[in-house]
C-alpha positions in Angstrom: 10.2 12.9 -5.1 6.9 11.1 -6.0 5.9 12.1 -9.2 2.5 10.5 -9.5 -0.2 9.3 -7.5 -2.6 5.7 -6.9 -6.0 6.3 -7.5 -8.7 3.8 -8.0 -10.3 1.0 -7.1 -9.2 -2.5 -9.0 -10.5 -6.1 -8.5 -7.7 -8.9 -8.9 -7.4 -12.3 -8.8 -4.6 -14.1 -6.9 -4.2 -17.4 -8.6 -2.8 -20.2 -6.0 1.1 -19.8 -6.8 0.0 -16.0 -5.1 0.8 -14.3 -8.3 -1.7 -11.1 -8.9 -1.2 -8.3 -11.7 -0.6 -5.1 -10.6 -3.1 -2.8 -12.5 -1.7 -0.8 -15.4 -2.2 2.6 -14.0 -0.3 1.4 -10.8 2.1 -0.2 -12.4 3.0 3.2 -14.8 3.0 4.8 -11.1 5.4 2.5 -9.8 7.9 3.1 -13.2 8.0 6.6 -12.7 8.8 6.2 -8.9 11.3 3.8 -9.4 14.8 5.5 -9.6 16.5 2.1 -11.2 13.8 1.7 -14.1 14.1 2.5 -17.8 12.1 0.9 -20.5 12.4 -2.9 -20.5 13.0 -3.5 -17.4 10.5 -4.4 -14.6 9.7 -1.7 -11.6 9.8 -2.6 -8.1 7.4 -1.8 -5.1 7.8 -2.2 -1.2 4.9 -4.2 0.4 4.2 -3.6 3.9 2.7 -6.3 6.4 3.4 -4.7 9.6 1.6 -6.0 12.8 -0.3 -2.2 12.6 -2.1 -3.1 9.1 -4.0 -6.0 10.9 -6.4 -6.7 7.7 -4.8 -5.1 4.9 -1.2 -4.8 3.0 0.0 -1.6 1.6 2.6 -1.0 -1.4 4.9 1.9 -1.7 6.9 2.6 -4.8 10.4 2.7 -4.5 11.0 6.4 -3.9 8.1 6.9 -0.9 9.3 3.9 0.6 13.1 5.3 0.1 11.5 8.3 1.6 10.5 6.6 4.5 13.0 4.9 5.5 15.4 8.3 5.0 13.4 9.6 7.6 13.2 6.5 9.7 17.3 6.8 9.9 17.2 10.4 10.2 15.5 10.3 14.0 18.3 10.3 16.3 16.7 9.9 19.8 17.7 11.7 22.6 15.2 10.7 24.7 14.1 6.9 25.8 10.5 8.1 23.9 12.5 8.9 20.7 14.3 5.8 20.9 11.1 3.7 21.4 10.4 5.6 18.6 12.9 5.0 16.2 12.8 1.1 17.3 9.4 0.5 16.4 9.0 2.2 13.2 12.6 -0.1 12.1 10.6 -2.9 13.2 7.3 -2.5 11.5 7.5 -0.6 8.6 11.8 -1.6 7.6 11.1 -4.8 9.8 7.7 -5.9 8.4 8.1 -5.0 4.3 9.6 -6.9 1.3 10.7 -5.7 -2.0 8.4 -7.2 -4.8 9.8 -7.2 -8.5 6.4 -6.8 -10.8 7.1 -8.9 -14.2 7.1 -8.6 -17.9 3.6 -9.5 -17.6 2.5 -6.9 -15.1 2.3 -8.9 -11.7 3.9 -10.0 -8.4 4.2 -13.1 -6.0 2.4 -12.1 -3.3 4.9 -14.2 -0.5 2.7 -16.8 1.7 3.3 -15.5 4.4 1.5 -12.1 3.6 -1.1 -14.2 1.6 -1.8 -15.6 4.9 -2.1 -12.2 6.6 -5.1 -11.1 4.1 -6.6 -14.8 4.7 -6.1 -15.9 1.6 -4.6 -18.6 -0.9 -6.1 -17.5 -3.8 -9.2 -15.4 -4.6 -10.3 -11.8 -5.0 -8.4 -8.9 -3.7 -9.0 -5.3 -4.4 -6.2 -2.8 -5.1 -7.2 0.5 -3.5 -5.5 3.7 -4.4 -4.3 5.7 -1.6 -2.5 8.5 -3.2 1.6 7.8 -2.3 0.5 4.2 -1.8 -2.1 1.2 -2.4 -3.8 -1.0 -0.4 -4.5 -4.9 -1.2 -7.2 -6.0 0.6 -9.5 -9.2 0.5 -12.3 -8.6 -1.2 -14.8 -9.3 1.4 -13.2 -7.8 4.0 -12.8 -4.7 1.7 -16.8 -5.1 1.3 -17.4 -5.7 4.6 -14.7 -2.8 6.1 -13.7 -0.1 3.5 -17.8 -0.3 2.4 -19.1 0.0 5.6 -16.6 2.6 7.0 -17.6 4.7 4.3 -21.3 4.1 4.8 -21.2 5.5 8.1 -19.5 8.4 7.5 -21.4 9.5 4.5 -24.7 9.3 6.8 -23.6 11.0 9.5 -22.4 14.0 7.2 -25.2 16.7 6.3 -27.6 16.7 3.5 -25.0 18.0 -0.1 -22.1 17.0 1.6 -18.9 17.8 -0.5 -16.3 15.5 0.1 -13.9 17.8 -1.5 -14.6 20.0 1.5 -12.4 17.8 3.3 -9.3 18.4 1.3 -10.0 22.2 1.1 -10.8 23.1 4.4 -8.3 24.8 6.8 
């Protein structure tokens, strides 16, 4: 069960060898969802690069992305829909992750080959909390698409929108 929750926004740096620290809050996040952590030793986290992310990585802790893949094994298909089902999500999401160690000094090695995905050898990211997970996104193209996804919707909601209307509504 997932006992806490990403929330923020967090510029980063990715230094050439693709190491990147995790941000403290995340990183207490990812301890308390990690089933094999105790004090002293170093959480995990499972980082998604699916074909479906196109311009973006996500990172699950270790119990949603156990979760996941519970439920990924748990489809038993009876029809050729179901099994097209099952396939695909073994492909990208069990497929398309790796498990990341973060390390006594709070960050990762971003693999090239995601590193790659996102555009980038080294640089700026931004960690964006997304409740049971995070994104990691470039920088600019977090400017260019988070920013501007978010523009537009704001301006075509009415004058005193409440965005907490969208989690409370039926």
């Amino acid at each position: 069960m997932i006992t806490a929750s990403f929330t923020g926004e967090y510029p980063q740096r990715i230094d050439g060898k693709g190491r990147m620290s995790i941000p403290s809050d995340f990183r207490r996040v990812l301890e308390a969802n990690d089933p094999d952590w105790t004090e002293g030793l170093n959480p995990s986290l499972y980082l998604l690069y699916g074909e479906h992310l196109k311009d973006h990585l996500q990172a699950y802790t270790v119990a949603a992305f156990n979760e996941v893949a519970q439920g990924i094994m748990a489809i038993k298909p009876r029809t050729p829909e179901e099994n097209l089902r099952k396939t695909m999500s073994q492909r990208l999401i069990l497929g398309q992750s790796v498990r990341l160690e973060v390390d006594k000094d709070g960050r990762v090695v971003m693999p090239i080959r995601q590193r790659q995905k996102l555009g980038l050898t080294e640089g700026e990211v931004v960690f964006s909390g997304a409740g049971d997970h995070f994104e990691i996104w470039a920088a600019a193209t977090y400017d260019e698409k988070v920013g501007a996804e978010m523009r537009a919707f704001l301006e075509a909601q009415p004058e005193g929108f409440d965005p907490m209307t969208l989690v409370w509504s039926a």
